[in-house]
N, CA, C and O atoms as a Maestro MAE file, in Angstrom:
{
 s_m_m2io_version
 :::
 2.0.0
}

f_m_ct {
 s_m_title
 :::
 protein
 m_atom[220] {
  # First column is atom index #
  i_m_mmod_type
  r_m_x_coord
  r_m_y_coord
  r_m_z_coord
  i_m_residue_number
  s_m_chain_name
  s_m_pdb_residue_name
  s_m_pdb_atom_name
  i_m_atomic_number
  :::
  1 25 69.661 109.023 90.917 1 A "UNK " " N  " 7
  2 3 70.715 108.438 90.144 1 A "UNK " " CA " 6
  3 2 71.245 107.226 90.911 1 A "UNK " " C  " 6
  4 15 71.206 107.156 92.139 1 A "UNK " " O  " 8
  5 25 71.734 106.294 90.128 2 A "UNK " " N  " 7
  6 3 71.858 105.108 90.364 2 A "UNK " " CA " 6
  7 2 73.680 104.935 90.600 2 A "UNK " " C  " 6
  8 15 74.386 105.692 89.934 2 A "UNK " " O  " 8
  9 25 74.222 104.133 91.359 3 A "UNK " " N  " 7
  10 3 75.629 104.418 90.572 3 A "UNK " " CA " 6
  11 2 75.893 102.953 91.145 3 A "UNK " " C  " 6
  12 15 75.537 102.689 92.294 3 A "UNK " " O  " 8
  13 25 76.571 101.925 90.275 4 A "UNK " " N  " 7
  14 3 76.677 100.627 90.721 4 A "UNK " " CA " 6
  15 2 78.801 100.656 90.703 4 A "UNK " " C  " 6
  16 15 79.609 101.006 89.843 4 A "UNK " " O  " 8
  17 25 78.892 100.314 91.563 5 A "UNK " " N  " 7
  18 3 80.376 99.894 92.508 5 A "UNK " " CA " 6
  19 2 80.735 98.460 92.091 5 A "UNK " " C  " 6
  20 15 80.042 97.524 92.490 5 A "UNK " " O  " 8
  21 25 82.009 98.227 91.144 6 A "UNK " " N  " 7
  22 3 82.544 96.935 91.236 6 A "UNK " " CA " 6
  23 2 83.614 96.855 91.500 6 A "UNK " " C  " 6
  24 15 84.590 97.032 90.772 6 A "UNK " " O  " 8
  25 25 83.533 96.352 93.450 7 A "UNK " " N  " 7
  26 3 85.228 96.683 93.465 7 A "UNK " " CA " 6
  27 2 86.246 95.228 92.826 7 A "UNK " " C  " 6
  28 15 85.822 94.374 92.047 7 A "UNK " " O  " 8
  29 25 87.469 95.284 93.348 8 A "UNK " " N  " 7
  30 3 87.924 94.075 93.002 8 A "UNK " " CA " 6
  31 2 87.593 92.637 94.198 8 A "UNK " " C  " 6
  32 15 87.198 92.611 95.363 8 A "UNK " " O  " 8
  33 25 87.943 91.685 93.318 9 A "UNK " " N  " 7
  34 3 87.324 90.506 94.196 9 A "UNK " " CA " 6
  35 2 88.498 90.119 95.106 9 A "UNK " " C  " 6
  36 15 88.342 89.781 96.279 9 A "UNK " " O  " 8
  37 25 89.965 90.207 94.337 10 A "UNK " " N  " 7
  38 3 91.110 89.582 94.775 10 A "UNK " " CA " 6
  39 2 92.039 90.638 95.778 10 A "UNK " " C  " 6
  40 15 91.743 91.829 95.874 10 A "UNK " " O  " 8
  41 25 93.018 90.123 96.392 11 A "UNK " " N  " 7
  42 3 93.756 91.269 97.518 11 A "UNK " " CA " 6
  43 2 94.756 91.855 95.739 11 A "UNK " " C  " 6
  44 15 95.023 93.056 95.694 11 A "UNK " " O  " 8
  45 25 95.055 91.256 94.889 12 A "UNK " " N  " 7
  46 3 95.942 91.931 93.636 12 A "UNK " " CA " 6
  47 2 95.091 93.141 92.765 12 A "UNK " " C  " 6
  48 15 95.661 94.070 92.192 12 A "UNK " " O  " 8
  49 25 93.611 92.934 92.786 13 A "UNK " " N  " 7
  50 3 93.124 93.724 92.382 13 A "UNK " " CA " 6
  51 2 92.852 94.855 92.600 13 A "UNK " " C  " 6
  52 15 92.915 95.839 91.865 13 A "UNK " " O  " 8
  53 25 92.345 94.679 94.260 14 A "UNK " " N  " 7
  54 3 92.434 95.865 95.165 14 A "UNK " " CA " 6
  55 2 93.679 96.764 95.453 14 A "UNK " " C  " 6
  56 15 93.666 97.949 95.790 14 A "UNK " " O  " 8
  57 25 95.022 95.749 95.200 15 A "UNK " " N  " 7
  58 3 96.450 96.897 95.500 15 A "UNK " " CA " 6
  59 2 96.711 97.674 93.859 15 A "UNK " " C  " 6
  60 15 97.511 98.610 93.865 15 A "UNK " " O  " 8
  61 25 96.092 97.320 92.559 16 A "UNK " " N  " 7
  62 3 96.084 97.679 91.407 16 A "UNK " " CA " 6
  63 2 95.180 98.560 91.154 16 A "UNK " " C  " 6
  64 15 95.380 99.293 90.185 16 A "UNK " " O  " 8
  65 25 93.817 98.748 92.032 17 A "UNK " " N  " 7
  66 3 92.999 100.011 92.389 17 A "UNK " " CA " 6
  67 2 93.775 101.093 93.210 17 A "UNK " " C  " 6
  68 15 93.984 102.279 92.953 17 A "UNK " " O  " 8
  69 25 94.059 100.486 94.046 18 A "UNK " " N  " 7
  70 3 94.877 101.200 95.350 18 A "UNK " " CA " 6
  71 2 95.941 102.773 94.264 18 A "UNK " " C  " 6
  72 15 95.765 103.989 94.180 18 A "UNK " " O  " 8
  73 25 96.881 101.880 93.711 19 A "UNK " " N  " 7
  74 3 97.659 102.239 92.965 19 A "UNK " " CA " 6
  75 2 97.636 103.301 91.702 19 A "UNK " " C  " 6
  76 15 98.519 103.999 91.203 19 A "UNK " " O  " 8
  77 25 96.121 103.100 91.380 20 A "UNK " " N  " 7
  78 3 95.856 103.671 90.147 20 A "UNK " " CA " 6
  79 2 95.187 105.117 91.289 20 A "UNK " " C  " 6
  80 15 95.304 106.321 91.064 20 A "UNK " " O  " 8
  81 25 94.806 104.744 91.959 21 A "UNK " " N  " 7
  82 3 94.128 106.088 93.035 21 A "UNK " " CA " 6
  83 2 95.107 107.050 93.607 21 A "UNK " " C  " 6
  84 15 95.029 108.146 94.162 21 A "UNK " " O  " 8
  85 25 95.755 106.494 93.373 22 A "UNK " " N  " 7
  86 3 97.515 107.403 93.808 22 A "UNK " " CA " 6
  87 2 97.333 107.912 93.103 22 A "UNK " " C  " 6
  88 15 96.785 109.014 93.072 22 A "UNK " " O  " 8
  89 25 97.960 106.920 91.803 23 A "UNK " " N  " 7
  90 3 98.493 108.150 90.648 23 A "UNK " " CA " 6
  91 2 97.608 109.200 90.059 23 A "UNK " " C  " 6
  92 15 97.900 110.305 89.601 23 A "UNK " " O  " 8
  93 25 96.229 108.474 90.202 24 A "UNK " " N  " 7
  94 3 95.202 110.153 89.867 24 A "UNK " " CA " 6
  95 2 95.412 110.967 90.659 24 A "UNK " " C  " 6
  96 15 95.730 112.060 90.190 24 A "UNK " " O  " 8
  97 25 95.344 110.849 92.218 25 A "UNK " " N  " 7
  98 3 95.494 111.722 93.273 25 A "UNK " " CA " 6
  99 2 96.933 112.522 93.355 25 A "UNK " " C  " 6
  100 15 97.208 113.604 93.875 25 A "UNK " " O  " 8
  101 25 97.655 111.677 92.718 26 A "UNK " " N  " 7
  102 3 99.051 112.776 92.051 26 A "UNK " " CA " 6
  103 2 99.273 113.623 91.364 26 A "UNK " " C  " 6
  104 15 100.041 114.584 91.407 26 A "UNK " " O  " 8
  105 25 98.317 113.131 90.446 27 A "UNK " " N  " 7
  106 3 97.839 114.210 88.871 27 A "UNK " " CA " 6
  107 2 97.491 115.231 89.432 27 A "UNK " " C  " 6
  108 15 98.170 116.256 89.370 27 A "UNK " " O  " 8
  109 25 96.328 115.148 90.114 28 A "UNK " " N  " 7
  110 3 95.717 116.104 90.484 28 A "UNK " " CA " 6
  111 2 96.483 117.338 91.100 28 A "UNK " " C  " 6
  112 15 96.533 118.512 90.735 28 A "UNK " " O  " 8
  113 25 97.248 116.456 92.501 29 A "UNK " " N  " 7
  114 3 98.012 117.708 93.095 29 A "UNK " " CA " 6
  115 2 99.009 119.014 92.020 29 A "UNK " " C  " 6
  116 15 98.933 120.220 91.785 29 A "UNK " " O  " 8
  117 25 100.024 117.683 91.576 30 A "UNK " " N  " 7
  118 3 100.784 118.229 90.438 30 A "UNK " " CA " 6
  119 2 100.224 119.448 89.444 30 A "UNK " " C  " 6
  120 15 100.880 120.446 89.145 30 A "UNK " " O  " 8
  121 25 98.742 119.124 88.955 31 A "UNK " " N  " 7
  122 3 98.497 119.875 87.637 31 A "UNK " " CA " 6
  123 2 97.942 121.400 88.405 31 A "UNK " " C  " 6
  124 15 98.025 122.517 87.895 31 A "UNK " " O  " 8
  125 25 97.181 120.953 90.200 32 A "UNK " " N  " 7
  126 3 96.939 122.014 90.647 32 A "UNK " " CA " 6
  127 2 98.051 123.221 90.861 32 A "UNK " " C  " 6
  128 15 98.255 124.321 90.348 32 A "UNK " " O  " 8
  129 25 98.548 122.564 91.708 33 A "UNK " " N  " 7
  130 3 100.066 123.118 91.911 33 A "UNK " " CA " 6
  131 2 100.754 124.427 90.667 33 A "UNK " " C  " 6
  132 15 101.049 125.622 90.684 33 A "UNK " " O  " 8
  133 25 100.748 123.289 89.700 34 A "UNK " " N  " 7
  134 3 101.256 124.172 88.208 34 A "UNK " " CA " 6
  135 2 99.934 125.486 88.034 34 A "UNK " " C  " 6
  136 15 100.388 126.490 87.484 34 A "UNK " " O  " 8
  137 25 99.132 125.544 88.238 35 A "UNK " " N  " 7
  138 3 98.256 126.849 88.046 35 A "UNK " " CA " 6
  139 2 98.028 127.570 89.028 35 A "UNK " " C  " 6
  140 15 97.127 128.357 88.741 35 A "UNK " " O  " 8
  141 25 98.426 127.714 90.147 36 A "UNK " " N  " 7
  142 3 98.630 128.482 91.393 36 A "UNK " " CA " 6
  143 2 100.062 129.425 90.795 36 A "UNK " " C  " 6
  144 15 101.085 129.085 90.201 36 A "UNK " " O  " 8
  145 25 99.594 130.596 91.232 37 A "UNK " " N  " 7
  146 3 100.350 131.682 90.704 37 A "UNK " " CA " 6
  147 2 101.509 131.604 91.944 37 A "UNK " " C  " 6
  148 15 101.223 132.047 93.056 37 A "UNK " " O  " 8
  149 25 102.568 131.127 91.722 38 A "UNK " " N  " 7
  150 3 104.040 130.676 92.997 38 A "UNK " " CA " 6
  151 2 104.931 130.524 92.277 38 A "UNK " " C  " 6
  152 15 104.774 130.595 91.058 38 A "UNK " " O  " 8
  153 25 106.276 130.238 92.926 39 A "UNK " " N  " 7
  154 3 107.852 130.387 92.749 39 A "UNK " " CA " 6
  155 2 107.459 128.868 92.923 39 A "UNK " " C  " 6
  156 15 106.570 128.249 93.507 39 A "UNK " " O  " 8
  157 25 108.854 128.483 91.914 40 A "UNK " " N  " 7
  158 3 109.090 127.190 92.851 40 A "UNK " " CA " 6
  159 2 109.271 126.618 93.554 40 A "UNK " " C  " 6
  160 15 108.955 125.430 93.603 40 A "UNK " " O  " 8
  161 25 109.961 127.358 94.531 41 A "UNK " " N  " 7
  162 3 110.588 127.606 95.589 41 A "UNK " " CA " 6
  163 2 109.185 127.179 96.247 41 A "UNK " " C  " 6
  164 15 109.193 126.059 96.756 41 A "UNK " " O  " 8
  165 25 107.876 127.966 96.320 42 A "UNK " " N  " 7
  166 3 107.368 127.766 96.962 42 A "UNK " " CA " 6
  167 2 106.310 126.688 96.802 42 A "UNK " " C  " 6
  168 15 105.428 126.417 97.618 42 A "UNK " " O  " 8
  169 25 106.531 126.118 95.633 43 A "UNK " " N  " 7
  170 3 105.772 124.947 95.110 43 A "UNK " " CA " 6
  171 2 106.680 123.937 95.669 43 A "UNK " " C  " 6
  172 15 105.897 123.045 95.993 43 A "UNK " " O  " 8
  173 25 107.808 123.560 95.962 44 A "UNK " " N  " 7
  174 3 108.689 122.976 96.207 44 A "UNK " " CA " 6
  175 2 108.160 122.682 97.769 44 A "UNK " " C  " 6
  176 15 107.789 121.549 98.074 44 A "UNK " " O  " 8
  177 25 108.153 123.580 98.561 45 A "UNK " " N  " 7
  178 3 107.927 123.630 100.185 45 A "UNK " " CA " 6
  179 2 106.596 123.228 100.282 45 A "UNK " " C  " 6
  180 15 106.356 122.500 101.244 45 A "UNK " " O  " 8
  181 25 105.470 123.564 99.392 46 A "UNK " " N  " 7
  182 3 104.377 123.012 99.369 46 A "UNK " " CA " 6
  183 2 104.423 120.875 99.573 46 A "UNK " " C  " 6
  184 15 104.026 120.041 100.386 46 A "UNK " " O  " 8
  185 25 105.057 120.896 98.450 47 A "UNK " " N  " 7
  186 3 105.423 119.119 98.196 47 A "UNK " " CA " 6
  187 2 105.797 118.489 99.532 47 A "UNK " " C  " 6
  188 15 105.352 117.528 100.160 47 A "UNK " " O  " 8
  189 25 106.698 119.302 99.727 48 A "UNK " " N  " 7
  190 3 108.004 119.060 101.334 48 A "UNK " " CA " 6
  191 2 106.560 119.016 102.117 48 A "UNK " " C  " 6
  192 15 106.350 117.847 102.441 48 A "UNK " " O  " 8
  193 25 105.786 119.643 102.418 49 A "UNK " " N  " 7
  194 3 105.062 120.132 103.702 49 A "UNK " " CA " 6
  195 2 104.071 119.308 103.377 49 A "UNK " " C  " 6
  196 15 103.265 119.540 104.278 49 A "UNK " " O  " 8
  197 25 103.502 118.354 102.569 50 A "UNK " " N  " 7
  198 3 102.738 117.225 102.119 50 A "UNK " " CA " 6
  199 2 103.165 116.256 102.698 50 A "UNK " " C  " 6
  200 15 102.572 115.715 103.631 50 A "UNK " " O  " 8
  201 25 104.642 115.759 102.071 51 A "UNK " " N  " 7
  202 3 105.278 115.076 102.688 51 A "UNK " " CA " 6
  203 2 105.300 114.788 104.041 51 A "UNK " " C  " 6
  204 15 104.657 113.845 104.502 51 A "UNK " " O  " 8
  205 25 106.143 115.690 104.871 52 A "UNK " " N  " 7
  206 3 106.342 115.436 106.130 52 A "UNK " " CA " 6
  207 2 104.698 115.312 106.680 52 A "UNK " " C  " 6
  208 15 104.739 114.553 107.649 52 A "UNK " " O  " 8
  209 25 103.687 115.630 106.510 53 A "UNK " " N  " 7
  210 3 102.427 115.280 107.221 53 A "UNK " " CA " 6
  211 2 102.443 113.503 106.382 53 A "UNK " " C  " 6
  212 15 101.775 112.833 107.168 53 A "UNK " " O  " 8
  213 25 102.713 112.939 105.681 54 A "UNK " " N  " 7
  214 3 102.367 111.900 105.493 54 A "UNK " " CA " 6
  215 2 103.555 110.533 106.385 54 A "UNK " " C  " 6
  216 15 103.273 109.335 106.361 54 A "UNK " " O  " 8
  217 25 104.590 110.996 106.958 55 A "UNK " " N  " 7
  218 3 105.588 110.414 107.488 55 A "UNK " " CA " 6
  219 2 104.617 110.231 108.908 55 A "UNK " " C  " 6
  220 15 105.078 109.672 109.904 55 A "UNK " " O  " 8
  :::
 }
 m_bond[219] {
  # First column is bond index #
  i_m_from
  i_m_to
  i_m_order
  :::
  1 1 2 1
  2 2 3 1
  3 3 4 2
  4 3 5 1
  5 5 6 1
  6 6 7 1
  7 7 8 2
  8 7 9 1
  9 9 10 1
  10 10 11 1
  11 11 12 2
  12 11 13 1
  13 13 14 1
  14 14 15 1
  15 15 16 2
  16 15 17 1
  17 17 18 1
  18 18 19 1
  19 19 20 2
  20 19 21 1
  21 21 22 1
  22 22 23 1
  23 23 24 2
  24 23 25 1
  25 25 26 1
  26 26 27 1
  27 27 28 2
  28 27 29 1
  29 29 30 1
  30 30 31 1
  31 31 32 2
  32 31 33 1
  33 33 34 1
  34 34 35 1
  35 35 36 2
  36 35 37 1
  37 37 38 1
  38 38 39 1
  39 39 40 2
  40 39 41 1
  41 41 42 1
  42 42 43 1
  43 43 44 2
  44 43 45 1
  45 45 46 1
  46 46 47 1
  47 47 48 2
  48 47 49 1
  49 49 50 1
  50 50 51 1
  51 51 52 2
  52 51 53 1
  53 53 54 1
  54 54 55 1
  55 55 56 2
  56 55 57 1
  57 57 58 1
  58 58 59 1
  59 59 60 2
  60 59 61 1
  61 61 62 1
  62 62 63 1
  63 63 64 2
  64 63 65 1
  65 65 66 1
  66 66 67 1
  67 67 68 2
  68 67 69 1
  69 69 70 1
  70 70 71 1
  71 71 72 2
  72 71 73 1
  73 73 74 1
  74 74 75 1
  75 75 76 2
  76 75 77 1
  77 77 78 1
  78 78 79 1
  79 79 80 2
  80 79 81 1
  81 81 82 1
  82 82 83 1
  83 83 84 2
  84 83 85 1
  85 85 86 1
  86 86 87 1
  87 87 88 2
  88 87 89 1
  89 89 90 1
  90 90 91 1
  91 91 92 2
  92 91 93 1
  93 93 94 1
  94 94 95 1
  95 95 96 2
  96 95 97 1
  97 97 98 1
  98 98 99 1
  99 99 100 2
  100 99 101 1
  101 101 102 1
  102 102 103 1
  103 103 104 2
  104 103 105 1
  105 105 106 1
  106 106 107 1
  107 107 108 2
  108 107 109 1
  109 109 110 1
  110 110 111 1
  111 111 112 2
  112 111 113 1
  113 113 114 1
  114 114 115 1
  115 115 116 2
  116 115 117 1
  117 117 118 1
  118 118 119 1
  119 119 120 2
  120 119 121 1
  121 121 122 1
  122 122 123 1
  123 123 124 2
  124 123 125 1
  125 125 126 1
  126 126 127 1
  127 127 128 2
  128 127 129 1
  129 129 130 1
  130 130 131 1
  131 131 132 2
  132 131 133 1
  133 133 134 1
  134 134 135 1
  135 135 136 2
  136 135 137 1
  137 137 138 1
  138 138 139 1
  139 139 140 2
  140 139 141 1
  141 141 142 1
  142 142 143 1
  143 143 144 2
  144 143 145 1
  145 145 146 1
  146 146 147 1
  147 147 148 2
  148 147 149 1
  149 149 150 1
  150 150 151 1
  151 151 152 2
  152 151 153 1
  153 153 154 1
  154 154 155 1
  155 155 156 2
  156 155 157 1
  157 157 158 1
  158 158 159 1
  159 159 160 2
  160 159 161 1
  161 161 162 1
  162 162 163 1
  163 163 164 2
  164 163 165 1
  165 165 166 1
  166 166 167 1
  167 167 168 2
  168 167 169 1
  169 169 170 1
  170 170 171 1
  171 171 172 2
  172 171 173 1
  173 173 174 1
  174 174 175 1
  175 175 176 2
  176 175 177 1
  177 177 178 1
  178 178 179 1
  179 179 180 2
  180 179 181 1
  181 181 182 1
  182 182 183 1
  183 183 184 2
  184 183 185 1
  185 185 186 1
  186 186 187 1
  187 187 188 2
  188 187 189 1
  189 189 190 1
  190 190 191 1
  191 191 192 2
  192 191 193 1
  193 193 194 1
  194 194 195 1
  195 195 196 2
  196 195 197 1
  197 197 198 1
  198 198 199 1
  199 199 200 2
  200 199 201 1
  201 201 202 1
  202 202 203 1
  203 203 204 2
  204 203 205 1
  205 205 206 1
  206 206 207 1
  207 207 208 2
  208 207 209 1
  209 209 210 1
  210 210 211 1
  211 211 212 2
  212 211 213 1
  213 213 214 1
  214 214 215 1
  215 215 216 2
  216 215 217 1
  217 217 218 1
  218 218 219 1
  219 219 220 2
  :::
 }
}
């Protein structure tokens, strides 16, 4: 299989990729999160404990 890559050419394009890779990578956590059998409480400390590793 073949898979052809077009990234962006410009530094605006690349921070508008950048950006859109977040917000999938947000989705993701979020929708996982919601189907894990937890309190909020402990979905909550989950987020927190994401957080502080990204500081």
């Amino acid at each position: 299989m073949e898979i052809i890559v077009h990234y962006p050419k410009d530094k605006h394009g690349l921070n508008i990729l950048c950006k859109q890779v977040a917000i999938q990578h947000g989705e993701f956590v979020y929708s996982y999160l919601n189907k894990l059998d937890l309190s909020t409480e402990q979905k909550i400390a989950i987020i927190e404990g994401i957080e502080d590793m990204l500081k």
